[in-house]
C-alpha positions as CSV (number, residue, x, y, z in Angstrom):
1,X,17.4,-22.2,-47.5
2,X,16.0,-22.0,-43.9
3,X,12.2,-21.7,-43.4
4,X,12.1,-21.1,-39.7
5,X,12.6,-17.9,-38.4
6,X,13.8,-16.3,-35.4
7,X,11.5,-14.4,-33.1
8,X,14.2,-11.0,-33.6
9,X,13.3,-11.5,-37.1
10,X,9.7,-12.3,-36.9
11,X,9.0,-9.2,-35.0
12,X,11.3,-6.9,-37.6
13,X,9.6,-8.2,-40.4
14,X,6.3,-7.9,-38.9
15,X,6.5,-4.3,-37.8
16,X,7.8,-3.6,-41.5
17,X,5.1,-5.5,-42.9
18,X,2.7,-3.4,-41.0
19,X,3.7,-0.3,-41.8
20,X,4.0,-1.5,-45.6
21,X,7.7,-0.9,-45.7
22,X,8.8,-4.7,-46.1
23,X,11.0,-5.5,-49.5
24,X,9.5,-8.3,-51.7
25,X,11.8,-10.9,-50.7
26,X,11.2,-10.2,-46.8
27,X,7.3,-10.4,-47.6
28,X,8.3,-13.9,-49.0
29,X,9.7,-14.9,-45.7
30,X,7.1,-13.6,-43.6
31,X,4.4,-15.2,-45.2
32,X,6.1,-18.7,-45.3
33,X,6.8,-18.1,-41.8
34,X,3.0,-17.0,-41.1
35,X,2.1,-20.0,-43.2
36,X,4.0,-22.2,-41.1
37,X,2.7,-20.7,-37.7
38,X,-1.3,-20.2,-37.2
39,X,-0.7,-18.2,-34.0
40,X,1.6,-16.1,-35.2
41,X,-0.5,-15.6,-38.4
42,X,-3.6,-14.8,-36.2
43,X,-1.5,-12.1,-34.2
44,X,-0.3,-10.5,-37.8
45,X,-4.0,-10.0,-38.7
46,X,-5.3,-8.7,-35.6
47,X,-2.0,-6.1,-36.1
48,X,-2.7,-5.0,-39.6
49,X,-6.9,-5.0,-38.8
50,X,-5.8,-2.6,-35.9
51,X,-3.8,-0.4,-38.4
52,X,-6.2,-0.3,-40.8
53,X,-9.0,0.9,-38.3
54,X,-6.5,3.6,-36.7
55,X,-5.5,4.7,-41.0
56,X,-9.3,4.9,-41.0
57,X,-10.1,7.3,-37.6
58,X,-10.6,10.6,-38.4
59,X,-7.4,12.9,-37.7
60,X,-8.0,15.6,-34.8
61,X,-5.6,18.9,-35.1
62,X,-4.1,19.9,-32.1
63,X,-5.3,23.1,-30.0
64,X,-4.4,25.8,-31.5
65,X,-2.3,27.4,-28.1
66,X,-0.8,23.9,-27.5
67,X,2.7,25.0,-28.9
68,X,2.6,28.3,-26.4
69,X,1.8,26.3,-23.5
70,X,4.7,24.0,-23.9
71,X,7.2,26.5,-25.1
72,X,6.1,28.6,-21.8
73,X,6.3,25.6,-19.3
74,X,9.9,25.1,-21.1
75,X,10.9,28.2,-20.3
76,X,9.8,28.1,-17.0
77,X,11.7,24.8,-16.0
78,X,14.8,26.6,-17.8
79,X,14.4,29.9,-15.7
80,X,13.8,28.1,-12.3
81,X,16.2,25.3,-13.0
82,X,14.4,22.5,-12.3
83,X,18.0,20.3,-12.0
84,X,19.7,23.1,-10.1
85,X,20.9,22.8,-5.7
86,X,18.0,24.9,-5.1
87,X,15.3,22.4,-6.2
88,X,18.0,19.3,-5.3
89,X,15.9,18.6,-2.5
90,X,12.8,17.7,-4.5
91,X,14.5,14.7,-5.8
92,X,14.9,13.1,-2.0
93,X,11.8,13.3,-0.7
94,X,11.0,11.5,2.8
95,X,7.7,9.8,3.6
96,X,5.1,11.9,5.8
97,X,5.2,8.3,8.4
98,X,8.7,8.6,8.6
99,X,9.1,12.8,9.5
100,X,6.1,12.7,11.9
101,X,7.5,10.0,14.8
102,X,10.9,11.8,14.4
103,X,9.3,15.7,15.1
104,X,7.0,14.0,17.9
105,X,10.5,12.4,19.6
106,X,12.4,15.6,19.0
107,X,9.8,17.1,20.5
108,X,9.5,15.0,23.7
109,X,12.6,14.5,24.1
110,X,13.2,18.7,24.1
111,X,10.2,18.7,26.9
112,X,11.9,15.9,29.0
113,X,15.5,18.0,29.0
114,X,14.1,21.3,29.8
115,X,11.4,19.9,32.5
116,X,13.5,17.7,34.3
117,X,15.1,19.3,37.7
């Protein structure tokens, strides 16, 4: 049987050791392979201290009129179209440095062909 493990499934058994979800055979193999590897043994605890800390923090409930700002700002994109031709435009926007020099030639060059003789 092969002890070493890839890093595809070093990561898939570590995320499903972290969220306790990993069969008993798979928890074999990880451990072997965290046995193996100090590094990667030192990562997995930092991980699962991390999780336990966050299982720990005390839950906060969501405002009360979050769902009725979303659903409205929904709406609103749906109503106005945000993808539609008339907002196309806002896609493609042009630098301020670039639209400036261009106005200021237009414009000089308008002054030169209606000043000159």
């Amino acid at each position: 049987m092969r002890t070493q493990l890839s890093k595809a499934e070093v990561e898939r058994l570590f995320l499903a050791a972290a969220d306790d979800a990993l069969a008993d055979r798979d928890a074999v193999r990880l451990r072997a392979g965290l046995d193996e590897d100090a590094e990667l043994k030192g990562h997995f605890d930092k991980y699962q201290s991390a999780i336990a800390l966050l299982k720990k923090a005390p839950k906060e409930r969501a405002p009360a009129s979050l769902s009725t700002v979303i659903m409205r700002r929904v709406r609103r994109r749906r109503l106005w179209g945000r993808n539609s031709l008339h907002t196309m435009h806002m896609q493609y926007r042009v630098p301020v440095e670039v639209i400036v020099p261009i106005l200021i030639g237009v414009l000089v060059a308008a002054f030169l062909f209606f000043a000159a003789p």
